[in-house]
LUMMAR-163373 format. One record per residue (C-alpha): residue in three letters; x, y, z. Coordinates in Angstrom, 2 decimals, decimal comma, always signed. Each point is the difference from the previous one (the first is absolute). Example, Ala and Ser with C-alpha at 12.3 -4.5 7.8 and 13.67 -1.06 7.14 Angstrom:
REM LUMMAR-163373
@rest: ALA c1: +12,30 c2: -4,50 c3: +7,80
@rest: SER c1: +1,37 c2: +3,44 c3: -0,66
REM end
This chain:
REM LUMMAR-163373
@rest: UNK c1: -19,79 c2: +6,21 c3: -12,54
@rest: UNK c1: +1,94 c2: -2,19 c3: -2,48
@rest: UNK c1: +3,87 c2: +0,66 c3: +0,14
@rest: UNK c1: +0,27 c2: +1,82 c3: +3,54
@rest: UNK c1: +1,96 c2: -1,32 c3: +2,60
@rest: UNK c1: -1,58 c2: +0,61 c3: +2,97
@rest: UNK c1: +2,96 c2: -0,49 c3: +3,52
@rest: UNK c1: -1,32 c2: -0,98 c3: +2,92
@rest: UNK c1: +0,82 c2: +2,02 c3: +3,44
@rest: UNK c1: +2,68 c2: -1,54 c3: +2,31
@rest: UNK c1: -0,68 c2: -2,17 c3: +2,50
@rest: UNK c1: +0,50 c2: +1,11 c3: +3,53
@rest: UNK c1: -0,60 c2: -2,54 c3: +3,37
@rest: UNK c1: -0,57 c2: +1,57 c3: +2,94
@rest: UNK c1: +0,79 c2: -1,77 c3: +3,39
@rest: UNK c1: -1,25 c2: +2,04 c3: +2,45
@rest: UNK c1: -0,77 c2: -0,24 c3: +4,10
@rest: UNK c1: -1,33 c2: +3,58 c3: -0,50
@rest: UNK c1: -3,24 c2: +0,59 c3: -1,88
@rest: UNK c1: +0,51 c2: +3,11 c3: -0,14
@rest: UNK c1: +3,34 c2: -0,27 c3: -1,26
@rest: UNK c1: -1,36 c2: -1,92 c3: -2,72
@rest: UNK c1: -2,53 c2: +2,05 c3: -1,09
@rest: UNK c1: +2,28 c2: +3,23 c3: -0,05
@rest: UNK c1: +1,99 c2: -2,11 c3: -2,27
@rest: UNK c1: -2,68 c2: -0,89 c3: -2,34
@rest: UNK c1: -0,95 c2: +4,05 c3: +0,01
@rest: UNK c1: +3,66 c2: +0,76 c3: -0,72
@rest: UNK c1: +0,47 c2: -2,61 c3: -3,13
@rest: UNK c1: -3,63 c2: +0,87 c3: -1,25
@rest: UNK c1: +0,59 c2: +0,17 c3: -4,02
@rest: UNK c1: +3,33 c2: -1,23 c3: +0,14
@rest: UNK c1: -0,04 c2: -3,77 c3: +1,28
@rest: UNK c1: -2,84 c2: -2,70 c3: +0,67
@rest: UNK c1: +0,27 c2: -0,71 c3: +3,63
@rest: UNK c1: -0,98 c2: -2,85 c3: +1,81
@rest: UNK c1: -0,38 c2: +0,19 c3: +3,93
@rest: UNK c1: +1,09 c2: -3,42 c3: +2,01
@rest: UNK c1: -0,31 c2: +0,14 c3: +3,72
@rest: UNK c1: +4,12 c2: -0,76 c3: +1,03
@rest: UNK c1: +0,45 c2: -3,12 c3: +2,76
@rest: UNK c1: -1,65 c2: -2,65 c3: -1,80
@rest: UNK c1: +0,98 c2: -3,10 c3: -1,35
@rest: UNK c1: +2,10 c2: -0,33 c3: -3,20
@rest: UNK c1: +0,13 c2: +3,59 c3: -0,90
@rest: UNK c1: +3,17 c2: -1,57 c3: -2,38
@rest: UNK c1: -2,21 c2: -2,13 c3: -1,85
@rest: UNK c1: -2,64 c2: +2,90 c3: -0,40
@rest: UNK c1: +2,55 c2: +2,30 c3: -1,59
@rest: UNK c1: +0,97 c2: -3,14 c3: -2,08
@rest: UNK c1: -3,23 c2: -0,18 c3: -1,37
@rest: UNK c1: -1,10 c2: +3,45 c3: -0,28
@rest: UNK c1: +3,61 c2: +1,11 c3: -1,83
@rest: UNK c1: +0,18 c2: +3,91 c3: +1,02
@rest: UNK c1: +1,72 c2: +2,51 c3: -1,39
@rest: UNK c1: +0,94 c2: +1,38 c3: +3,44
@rest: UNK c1: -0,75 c2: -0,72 c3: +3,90
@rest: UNK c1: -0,64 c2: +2,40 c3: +2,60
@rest: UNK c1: -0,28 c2: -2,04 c3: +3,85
@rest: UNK c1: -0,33 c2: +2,60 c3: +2,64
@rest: UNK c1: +1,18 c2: -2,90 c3: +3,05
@rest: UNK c1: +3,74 c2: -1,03 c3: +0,18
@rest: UNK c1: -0,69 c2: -3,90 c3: +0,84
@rest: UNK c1: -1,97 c2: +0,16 c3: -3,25
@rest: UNK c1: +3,30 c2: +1,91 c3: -2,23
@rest: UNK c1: +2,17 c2: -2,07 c3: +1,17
@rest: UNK c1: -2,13 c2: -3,20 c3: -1,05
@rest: UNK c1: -0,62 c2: +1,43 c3: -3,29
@rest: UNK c1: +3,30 c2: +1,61 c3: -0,32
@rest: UNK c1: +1,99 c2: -2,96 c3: -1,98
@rest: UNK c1: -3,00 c2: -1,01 c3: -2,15
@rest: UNK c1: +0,09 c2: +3,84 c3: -1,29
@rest: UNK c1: +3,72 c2: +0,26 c3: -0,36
@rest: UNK c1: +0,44 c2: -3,56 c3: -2,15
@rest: UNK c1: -3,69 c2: +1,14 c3: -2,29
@rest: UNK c1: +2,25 c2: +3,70 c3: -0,12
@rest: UNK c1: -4,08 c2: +1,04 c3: +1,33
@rest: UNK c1: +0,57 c2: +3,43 c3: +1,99
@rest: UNK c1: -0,61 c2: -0,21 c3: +3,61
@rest: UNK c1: -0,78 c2: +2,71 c3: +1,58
@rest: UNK c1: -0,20 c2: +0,21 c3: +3,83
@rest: UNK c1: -1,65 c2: +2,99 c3: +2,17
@rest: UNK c1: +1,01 c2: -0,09 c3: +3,10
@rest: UNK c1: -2,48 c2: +1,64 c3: +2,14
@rest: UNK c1: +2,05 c2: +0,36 c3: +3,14
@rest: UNK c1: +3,11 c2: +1,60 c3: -1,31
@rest: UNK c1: -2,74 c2: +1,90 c3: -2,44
@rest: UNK c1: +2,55 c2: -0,98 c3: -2,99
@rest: UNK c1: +0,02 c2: -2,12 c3: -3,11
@rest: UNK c1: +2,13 c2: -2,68 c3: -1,25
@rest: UNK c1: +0,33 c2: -1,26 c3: -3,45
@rest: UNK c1: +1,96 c2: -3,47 c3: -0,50
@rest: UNK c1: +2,50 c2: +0,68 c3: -2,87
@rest: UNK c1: +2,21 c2: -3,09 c3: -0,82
@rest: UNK c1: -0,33 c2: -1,30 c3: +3,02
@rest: UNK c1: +0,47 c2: +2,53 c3: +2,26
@rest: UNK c1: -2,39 c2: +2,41 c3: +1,64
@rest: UNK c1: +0,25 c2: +3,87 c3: -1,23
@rest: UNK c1: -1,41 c2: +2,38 c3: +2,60
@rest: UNK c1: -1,30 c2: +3,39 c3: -0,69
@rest: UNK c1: -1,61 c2: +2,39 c3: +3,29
@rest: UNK c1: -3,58 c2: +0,69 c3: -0,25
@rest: UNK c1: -3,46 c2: -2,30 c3: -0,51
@rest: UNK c1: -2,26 c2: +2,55 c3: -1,29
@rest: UNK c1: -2,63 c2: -1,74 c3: -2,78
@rest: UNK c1: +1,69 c2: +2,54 c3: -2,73
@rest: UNK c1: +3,79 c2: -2,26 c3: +0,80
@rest: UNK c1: -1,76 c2: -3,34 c3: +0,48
@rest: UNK c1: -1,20 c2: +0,60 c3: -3,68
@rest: UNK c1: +2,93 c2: +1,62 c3: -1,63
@rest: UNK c1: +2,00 c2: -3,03 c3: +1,52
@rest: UNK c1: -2,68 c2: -2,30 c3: -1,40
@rest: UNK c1: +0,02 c2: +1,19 c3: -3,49
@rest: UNK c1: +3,37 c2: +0,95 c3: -0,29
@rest: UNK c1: +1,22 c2: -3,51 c3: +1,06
@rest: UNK c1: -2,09 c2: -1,79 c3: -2,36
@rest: UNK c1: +0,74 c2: +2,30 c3: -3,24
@rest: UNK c1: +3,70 c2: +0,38 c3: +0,88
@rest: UNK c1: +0,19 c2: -4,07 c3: -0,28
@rest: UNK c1: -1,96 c2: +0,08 c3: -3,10
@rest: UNK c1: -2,67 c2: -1,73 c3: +1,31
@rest: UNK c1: -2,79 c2: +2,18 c3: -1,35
@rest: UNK c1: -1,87 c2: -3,04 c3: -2,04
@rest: UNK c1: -1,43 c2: +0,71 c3: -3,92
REM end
């Protein structure tokens, strides 16, 4: 159609040790973000985010946050962080890591999507 603006969905990465981690997170953000699954521990994961440009990043493994975590804070990308031992969340907000109790899918998204629109970063 001539004259509509069509937005595209965000962008989430996933960096996940857990498939099934990953896949409740792809459930959860189903109609709300495009989310693409990497498998965390592997090479270069900085230069992968580089290239791919998310809106937001979800790792589920804390060698892999704190690799990604200054590449998120200095592209202002939300990081978000389960941590599946404490069975919490953390969310890097200007610089620092924001905890909230609880890692059901229902938080994991409302983190997600709350981080990303609450920066703006919604794209048209």
């Amino acid at each position: 159609m001539k004259g509509t603006i069509r937005r595209r969905s965000p962008l989430v990465a996933v960096l996940y040790t857990v498939p099934l981690v990953c896949e409740a997170i792809t459930s959860a953000l189903d109609g709300i973000a495009d989310v693409r699954a990497f498998p965390a521990k592997r090479m270069d994961s900085l230069g992968l985010l580089s290239s791919i440009q998310p809106d937001a990043v979800v790792v589920d493994d804390p060698i892999e946050a704190a690799e990604v975590r200054s590449w998120a804070n200095s592209q202002d990308t939300p990081l978000v962080h389960i941590c599946l031992r404490q069975r919490t969340i953390k969310v890097l907000r200007n610089g620092d890591w924001e905890e909230s109790a609880g890692a059901s899918v229902e938080s994991i998204r409302n983190v997600v999507a709350g981080s990303m629109y609450a920066r703006g970063g919604v794209p048209s």
